[in-house]
N, C-alpha and C positions, 0 to 999 in steps of 0.2 A: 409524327416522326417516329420511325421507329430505331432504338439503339441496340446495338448490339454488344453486350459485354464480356470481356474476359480480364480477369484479374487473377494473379500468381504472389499468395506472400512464400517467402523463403526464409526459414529463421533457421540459420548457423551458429551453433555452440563452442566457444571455443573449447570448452569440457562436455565430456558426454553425464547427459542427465539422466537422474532413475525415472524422473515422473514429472509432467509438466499439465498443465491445465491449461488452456485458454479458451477464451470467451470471444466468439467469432460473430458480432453483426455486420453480416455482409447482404443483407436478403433487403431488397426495397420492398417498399408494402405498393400498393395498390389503394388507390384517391383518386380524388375526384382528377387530378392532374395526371395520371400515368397507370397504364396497368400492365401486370406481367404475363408474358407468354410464356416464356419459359424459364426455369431458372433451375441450377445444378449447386452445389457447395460438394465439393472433394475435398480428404484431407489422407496425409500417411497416418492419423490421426484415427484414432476414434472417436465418431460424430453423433451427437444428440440431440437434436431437434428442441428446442422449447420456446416458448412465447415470454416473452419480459414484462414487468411490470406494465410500460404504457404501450402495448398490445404487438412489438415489432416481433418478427420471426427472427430468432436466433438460434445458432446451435454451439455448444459446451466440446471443443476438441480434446481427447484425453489420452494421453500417452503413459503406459503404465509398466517400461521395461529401460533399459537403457538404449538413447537416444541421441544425437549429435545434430538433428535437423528434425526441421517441422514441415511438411507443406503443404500449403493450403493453395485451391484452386476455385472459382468463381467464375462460370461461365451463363449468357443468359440470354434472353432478348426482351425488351421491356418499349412498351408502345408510350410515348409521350403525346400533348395537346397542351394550346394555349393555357396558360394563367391565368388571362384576363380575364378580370370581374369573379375568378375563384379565389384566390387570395391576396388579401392588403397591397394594397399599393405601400405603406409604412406597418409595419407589426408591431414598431416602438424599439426593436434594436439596432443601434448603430452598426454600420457593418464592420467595424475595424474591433470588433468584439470575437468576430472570429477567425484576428488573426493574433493570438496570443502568442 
């Protein structure tokens, strides 16, 4: 199956900032369950690509003037395939763990 994605964050200040930082995982990796065809990260932001400690694509958005909004943009295509028989039927987490 293939999915198609576009995602828009919008961060509104109610004061305008000198300098703001964020840390953007938005990139899926590519497994045995899914691979990417395409994939874009836009920001008003200035964008910096790096890899995190357990290997995912991320990029560092840096805003270095004064500011009142952020915006970040995610658009992609990302090919999916069955689970079965690639990962646990049970991993050992409950699933109401990740609805804190």
């Amino acid at each position: 199956m293939k999915l198609f994605v576009e995602h828009e964050t919008h961060y509104q200040f109610a004061e305008p900032a000198n300098h703001s930082v964020q840390y953007l995982r938005l990139t899926p990796r590519n497994d045995p369950c899914q691979r990417i065809l395409s994939w874009t990260v836009t920001s008003s932001s200035r964008l910096t690509p790096w890899v995190d400690g357990f290997e995912n694509s991320a990029h560092v958005a840096l805003e270095e003037h004064s500011h009142d909004e952020v915006l970040v943009t995610v658009r992609g295509e990302v090919e999916t395939w069955s689970t079965t028989g690639i990962l646990p039927a049970d991993d050992g987490l409950p699933p109401l763990i990740f609805f804190a």
